[in-house]
N, C-alpha and C positions, 0 to 999 in steps of 0.2 A: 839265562837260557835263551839260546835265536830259535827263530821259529823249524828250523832245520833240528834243533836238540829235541826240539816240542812234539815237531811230526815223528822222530826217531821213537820218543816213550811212549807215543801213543801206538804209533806202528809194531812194538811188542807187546800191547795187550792183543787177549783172544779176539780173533778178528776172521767174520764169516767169510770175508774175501779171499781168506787166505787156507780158512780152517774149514770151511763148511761148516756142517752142525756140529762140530767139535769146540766151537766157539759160540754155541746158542747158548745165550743165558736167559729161559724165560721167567716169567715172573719178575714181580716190582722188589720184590726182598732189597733189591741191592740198588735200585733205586732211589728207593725212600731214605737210604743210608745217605745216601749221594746228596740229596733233596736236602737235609737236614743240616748234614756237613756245610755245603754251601749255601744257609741261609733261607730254603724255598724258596729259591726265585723262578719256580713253575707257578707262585702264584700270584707273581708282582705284575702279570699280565693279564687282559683278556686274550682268551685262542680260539682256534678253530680247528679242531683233529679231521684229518683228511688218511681216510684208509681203501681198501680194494684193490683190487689184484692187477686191473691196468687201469691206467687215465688218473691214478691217483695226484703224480708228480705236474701234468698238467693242469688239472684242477687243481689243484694249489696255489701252484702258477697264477692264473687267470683268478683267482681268487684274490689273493695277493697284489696282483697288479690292480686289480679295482680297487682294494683300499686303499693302494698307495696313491693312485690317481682322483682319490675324493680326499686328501687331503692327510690323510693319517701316517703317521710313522710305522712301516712297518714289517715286521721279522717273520722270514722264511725258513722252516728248516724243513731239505729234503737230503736225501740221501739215495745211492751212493753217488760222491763227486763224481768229475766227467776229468775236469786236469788240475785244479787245484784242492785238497783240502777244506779249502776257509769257504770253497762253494756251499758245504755244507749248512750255513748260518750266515744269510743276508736280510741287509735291511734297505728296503727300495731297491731290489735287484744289487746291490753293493757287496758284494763280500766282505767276511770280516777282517780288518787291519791285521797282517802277520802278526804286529808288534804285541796287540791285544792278546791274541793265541800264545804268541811265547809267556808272556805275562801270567797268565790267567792258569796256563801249566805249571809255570814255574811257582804260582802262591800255593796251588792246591793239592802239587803229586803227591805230599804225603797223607793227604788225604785217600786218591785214589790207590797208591800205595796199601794202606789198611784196608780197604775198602774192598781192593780189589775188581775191578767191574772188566767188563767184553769193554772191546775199540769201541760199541756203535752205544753201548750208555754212558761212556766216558765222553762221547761225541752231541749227544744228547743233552749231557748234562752242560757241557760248554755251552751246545747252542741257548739253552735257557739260560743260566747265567749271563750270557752276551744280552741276551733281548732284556733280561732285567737291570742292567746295568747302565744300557744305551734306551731305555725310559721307552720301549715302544709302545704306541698306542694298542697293537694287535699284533697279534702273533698266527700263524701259518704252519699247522707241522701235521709234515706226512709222518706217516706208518712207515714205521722199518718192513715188518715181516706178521702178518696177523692181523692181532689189534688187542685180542685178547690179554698176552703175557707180553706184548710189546714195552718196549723203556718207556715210548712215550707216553705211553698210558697212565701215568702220574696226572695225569693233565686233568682238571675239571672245565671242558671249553663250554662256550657259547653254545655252539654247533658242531657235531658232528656227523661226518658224512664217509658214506660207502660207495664207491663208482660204481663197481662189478666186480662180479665173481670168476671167478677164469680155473681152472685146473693149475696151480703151482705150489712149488713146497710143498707138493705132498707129503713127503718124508716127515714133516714135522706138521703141517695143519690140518690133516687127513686125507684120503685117498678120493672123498668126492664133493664135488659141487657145495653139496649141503652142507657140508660138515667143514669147509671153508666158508662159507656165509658166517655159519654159527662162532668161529673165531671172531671172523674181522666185524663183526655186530660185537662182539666183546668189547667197542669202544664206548659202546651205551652208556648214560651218565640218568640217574632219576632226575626228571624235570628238564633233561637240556632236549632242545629240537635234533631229532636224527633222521639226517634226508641220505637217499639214495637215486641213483639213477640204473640200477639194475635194471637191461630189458627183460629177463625172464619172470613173469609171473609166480612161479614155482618158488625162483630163488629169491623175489620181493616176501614174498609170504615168511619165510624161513627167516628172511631179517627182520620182519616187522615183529615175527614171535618175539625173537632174541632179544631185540628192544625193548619193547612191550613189557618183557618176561623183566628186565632190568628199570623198568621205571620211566622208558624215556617215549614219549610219542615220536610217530613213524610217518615220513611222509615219501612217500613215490612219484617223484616228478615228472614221469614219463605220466601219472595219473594226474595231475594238476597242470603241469606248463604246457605247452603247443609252441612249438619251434616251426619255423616258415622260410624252406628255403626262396632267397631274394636274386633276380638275376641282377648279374654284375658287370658295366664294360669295361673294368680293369684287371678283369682277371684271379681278382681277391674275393677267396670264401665270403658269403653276407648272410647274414638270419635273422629274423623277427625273431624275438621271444617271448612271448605271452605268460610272465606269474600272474600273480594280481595285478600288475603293473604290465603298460607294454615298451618292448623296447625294441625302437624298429632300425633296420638299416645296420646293424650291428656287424663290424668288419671282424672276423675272426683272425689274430695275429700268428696264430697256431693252425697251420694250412691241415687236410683233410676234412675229412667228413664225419670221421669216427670223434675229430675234437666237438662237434655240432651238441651232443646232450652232456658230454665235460664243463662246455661253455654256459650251457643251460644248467645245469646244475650250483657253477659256481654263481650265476647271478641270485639263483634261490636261497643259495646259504648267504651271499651278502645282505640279503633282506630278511632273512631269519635271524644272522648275526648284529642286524642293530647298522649297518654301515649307509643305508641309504639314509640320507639327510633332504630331500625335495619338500618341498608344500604338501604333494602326494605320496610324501613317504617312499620317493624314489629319486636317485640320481642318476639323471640317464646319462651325465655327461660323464663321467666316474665309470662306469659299467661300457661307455662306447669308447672311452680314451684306454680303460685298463687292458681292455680284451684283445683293441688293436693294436696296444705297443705292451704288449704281455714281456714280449721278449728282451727290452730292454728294463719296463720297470718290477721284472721283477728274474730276470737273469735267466732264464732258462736255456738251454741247448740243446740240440741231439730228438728233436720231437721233428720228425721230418723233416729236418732243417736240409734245405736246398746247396748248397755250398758251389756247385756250376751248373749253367744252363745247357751249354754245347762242349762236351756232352750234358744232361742231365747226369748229378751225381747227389745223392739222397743220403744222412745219414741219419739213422734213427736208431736209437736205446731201444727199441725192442727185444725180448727174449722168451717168449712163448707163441703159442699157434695165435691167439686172439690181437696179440701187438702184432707179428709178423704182418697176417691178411691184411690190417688196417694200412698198414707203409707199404704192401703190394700193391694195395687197391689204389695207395695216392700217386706211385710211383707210375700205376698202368694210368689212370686218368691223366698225369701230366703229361707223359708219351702219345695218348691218343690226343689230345689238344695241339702237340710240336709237329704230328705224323699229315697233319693235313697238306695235300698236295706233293708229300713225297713218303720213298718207301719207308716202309714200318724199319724198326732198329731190333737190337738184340737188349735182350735185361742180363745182366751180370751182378751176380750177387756174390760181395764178399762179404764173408759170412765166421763169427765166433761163438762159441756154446761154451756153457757150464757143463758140467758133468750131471747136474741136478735137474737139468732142462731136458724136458722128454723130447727127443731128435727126432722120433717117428711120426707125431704130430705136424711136423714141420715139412717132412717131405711131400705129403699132396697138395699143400699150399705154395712150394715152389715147382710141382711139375705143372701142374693147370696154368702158371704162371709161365710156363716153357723157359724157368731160366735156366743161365750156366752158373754154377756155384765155384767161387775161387774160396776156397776153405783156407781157414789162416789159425795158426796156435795165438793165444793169448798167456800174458805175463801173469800167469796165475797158477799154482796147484791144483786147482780143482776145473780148470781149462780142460778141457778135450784136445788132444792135438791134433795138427794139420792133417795128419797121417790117418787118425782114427775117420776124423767126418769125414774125407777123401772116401777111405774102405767103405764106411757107414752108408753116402749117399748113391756111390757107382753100385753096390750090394742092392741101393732101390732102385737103379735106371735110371739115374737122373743122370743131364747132362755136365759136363766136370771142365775148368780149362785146362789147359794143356800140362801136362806132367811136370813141365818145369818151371810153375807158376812159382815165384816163392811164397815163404810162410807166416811173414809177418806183415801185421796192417800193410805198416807203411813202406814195404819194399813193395806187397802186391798190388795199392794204390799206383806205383809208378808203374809196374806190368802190366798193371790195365790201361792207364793211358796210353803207353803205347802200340795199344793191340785194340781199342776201341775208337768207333768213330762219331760224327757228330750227333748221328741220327741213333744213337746209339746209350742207354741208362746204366748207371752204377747204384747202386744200393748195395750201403755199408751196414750190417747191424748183428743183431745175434746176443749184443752184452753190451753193458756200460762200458765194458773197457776195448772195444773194438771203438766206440763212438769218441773215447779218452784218443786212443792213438792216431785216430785220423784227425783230431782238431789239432792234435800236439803238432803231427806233420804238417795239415794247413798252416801254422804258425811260425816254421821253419821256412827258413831264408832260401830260397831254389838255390 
């Protein structure tokens, strides 16, 4: 089997990208099938389950890259990929070996065969199998969807953690705040540490119940840590961070503001997790090295990642109102930083949606923003087309480019260079896979 045959069988099981909730398979039923089949190798590791509505995949991230940079081996699973597959299961920011993936297919289909499982537990179950195979000291795994009836949720971790709560999936995790908390606290384990960085009060309360209710003590880091923004003359985000432990001068590798209690968060869970090894039961070189080369040791993309200066061009995986603001807020700070001593620019947002992604939410965060929206279809079923968000957003008065923008990423990337000027920002986002086709085209030969 090539890894081409591997992505082929896997790409026919039920798959949310494709299927929406016609492909949700909640509950571990088929899981533990999975687990058993191949050996429990969810439990040849220590982990650390990372869930919440945004900031999950950074915090991971940044989690991740500290243990890798104190020394340890160790495996990341996030999902969804950006341009390869094997993204989905690294070790030190490395993706996995194709060769592995075909292999690893080819021993087990008849397994998953009888078994039957969705794309994302068949994906699941690789990435654990991978980390137990390749001997990691630690393992890293986001939340697909919830936390509660999630694949990953096999997992007995170290620590587990919740960013925040945000309005999404409603369809399937309920229709309010709360009653999202109350899933994605479903990764509660009796006796394991469960920290949160929730700002809302209300909604800290609601996960410590959920916790609590399930065995596990609750800690609220926004109530324990103090974060201290640091001026800087190079330009690079900096923060004290105060747990028990201080860690000063700390360069954040993951630009914005909104990554500032992600960052803090993940230093809290490495210190609940057992990763600090110091005199003082702290390694500040570990926690200053991982934070500021997040991006290379532990692979991440598409989180405000800058990709041109002149113009300013911003892509970021955002897809709800609470990730949007955060990538406006960085994209309007870097414009007001370039805008000194000449005139202001225009913001140009190319922009892709789910069908699942509430779009009304969206609209007053880019008219305060005064952008132009170049709307783009995406390679998906459950995409919204060019045609619809066009109707959708000119139907709210926002401003639109010109009719004969085209519809795909990477044609409208080249319409907008040559319709934009120096002084002038792009910000790409809306979906994973708007962030998928602008890296794929940055990687293409002009």
């Amino acid at each position: 089997m090539t890894y081409d045959d591997a992505r082929a069988y896997l790409d026919a099981l039920p798959r949310w990208a494709a299927q929406g909730q016609a492909a949700y398979r909640p509950g571990l039923t088929t899981m533990d099938r999975l687990m058993e089949g191949l050996g429990r190798p969810h439990e040849a590791f220590p982990s650390v389950h990372v869930g919440g509505t945004n900031g999950k995949g950074s915090t991971a991230s940044m989690l991740a890259a500290v243990a890798t940079a104190s020394g340890r081996r160790t495996g990341l699973h996030t999902s969804p990929h950006l341009v390869d597959f094997a993204e989905r299961m690294r070790i030190d920011g490395q993706a996995a070996p194709h060769a592995w993936i075909a292999g690893a297919v080819a021993r087990h289909c008849a397994l998953f065969d009888a078994v039957r499982p969705s794309f994302f537990e068949a994906t699941v179950a690789l990435s654990f199998l991978y980390f137990a195979e390749m001997a990691v000291d630690l393992a890293v795994v986001e939340v697909g969807l919830g936390g509660r009836l999630d694949a990953t949720n096999v997992l007995t971790p170290e620590v587990a953690l919740v960013t925040y709560i945000g309005l999404d999936h409603t369809d399937v995790l309920g229709t309010t705040k709360a009653a999202i908390a109350r899933e994605k606290a479903g990764i509660a384990k009796p006796g394991v540490p469960f920290l949160t960085a929730e700002p809302d009060p209300a909604l800290r309360a609601v996960l410590r119940a959920e916790a609590e209710a399930r065995g596990a003590s609750c800690e609220a880091v926004r109530e324990t840590v103090t974060v201290e923004a640091r001026p800087s003359s190079d330009g690079a985000v900096r923060r004290d961070v105060n747990t028990p432990h201080r860690f000063a001068d700390l360069r954040m590798g993951l630009p914005g503001t909104h990554q500032t209690w992600n960052a803090a968060l993940a230093v809290r869970a490495a210190e609940a997790a057992g990763i600090m090894t110091g005199v003082d039961g702290s390694d500040r070189s570990a926690v200053r090295q991982g934070l500021a080369a997040v991006r290379k040791l532990a692979g991440i993309r598409g989180r405000c990642e800058v990709w041109s200066e002149s113009p300013l061009a911003v892509l970021d995986v955002s897809h709800n109102a609470e990730g949007l603001a955060a990538a406006l807020a960085f994209v309007k700070t870097r414009q007001r930083a370039r805008r000194v001593g000449t005139a202001g620019g225009r913001l140009q947002v190319l922009l892709g949606l789910m069908r699942d992604k509430d779009l009304d939410a969206l609209v007053p965060l880019l008219r305060r923003a005064e952008a132009t929206i170049t709307p783009v279809s995406l390679d998906s079923a459950r995409a919204r087309s060019a045609s619809e968000l066009r109707a959708a957003f000119a139907a709210a008065g926002l401003a639109l480019s010109l009719g004969d923008a085209p519809t795909t990423p990477r044609e409208a990337l080249a319409w907008l260079h040559r319709r934009i000027t120096a002084r002038d920002a792009v910000l790409a986002t809306g979906s994973h896979l708007v962030a998928a086709a602008v890296l794929r085209a940055a990687d293409e030969p002009a």
